[in-house]
N, C-alpha and C positions, 0 to 999 in steps of 0.2 A: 579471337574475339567471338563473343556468341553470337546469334541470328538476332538479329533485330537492332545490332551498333553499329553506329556512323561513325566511321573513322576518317574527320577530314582532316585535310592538310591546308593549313598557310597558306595566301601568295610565296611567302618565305619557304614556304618547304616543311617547317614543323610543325609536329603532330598538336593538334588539337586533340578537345575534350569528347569523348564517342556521345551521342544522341541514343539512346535506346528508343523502339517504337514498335507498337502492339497492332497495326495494321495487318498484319498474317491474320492474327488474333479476330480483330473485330470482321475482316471479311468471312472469316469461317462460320464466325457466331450467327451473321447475315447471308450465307449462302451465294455470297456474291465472287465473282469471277475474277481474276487480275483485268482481265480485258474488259468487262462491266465497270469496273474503278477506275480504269483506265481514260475510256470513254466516257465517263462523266465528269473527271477532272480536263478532259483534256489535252494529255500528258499521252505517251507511247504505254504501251501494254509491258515492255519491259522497264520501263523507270518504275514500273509498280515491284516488279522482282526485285528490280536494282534496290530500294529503298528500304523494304520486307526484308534483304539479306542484308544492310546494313552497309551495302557500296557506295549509295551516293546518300546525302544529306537535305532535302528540300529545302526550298526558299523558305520564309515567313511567308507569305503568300499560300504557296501549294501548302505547305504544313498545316493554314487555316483552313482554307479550302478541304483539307482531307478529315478534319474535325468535324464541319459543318458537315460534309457528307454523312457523316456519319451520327449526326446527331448528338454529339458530346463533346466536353471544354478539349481545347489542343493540349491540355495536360495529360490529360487521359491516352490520348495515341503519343504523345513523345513527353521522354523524362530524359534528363540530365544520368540519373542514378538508372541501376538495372531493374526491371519491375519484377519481383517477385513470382516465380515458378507456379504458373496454377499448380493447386492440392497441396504447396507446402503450408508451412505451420505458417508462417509468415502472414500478418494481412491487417 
């Protein structure tokens, strides 16, 4: 699974649909720290790794919250589909 999909599980057990999300992405573009995002959500310094590497899934809540942070729709830091490779032809 690539960096940025959420692979969650069920109460059941089965696999769910992965969450892709550009949060690596937008903190880099912003010069901001996992521990600066961290601290203004809220949240521990590692759920921000955790979530960047695609281990854990946010609430609707934190998911909105991570949008607002940053200034742009929640579509924008998470999609359903895989986003598009900066520099590919794609876009």
């Amino acid at each position: 699974m690539s960096s940025g999909a959420v692979s969650n599980r069920s109460k059941a057990g089965a696999q769910a649909e992965p969450i892709y999300n550009r949060i690596a992405v937008l903190r880099a573009e912003r010069g901001i720290s996992r521990r600066a995002l961290a601290e203004a959500l809220g949240v521990h310094y590692q759920t921000v790794g955790y979530l960047e590497r695609g281990e854990y899934s946010p609430s609707l809540y934190l998911a909105m919250r991570i949008a607002r942070y940053f200034e742009v729709p929640v579509e924008v830091v998470f999609s359903t589909d895989p986003f598009p490779r900066i520099g590919s032809a794609e876009g």
